[in-house]
C-alpha positions, 0 to 999 in steps of 0.5 A: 356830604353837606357843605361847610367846614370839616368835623375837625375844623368846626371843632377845632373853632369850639375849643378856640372859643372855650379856650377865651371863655376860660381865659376870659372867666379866670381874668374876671375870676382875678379883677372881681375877687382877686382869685390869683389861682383861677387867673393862672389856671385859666389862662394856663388851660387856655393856652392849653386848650388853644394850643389842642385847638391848632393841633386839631385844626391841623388834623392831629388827634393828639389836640383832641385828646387834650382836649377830652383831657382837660375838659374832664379834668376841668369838670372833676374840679369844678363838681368837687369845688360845687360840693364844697362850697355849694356856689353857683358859680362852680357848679355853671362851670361844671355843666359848660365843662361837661357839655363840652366834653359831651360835644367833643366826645361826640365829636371824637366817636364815628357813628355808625348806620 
């Protein structure tokens, strides 16, 4: 076995990391434009996500569950929001959302040989 963290701490790291990305974005989102709504929806899926984050650390399933969760709520919306208005911005969220759901899925899946 190679050494390092476990599965499960690593990826409880990267929904740590994307949790601040998302708390980050929705302040940005609130500075920049005034966005109240992406201010309180990415801090509350944030604190969400954080909240998944530590439940994964402690090896409860149940944190990557809201974390497959949320992520596939967050990429529906931002695809739809990309549809409407045909901005950038929605549409780079909804790739990172989806490569975080690939990540966590394959993360989720125990591959056999």
């Amino acid at each position: 076995m190679k050494e390092g963290l476990p599965v499960r701490k690593s990826t409880s790291w990267v929904v740590l990391i994307y949790a601040l990305l998302l708390m980050a974005l929705g302040l940005l989102a609130y500075v920049t434009v005034g966005s109240k709504t992406s201010f309180y929806m990415g801090m509350s899926l944030g604190v969400l996500l954080i909240i998944s984050s530590i439940l994964m650390f402690f090896g409860i399933k149940l944190g990557r569950h809201f974390a497959l969760a949320i992520s596939i709520i967050l990429t529906v919306t931002f695809a739809v929001r990309y549809s409407i208005t045909h901005k950038e911005i929605p549409a780079v969220l909804a790739v990172l959302s989806a490569a975080f759901f690939l990540f966590l899925l394959a993360r989720s899946v125990s591959w056999k040989r």
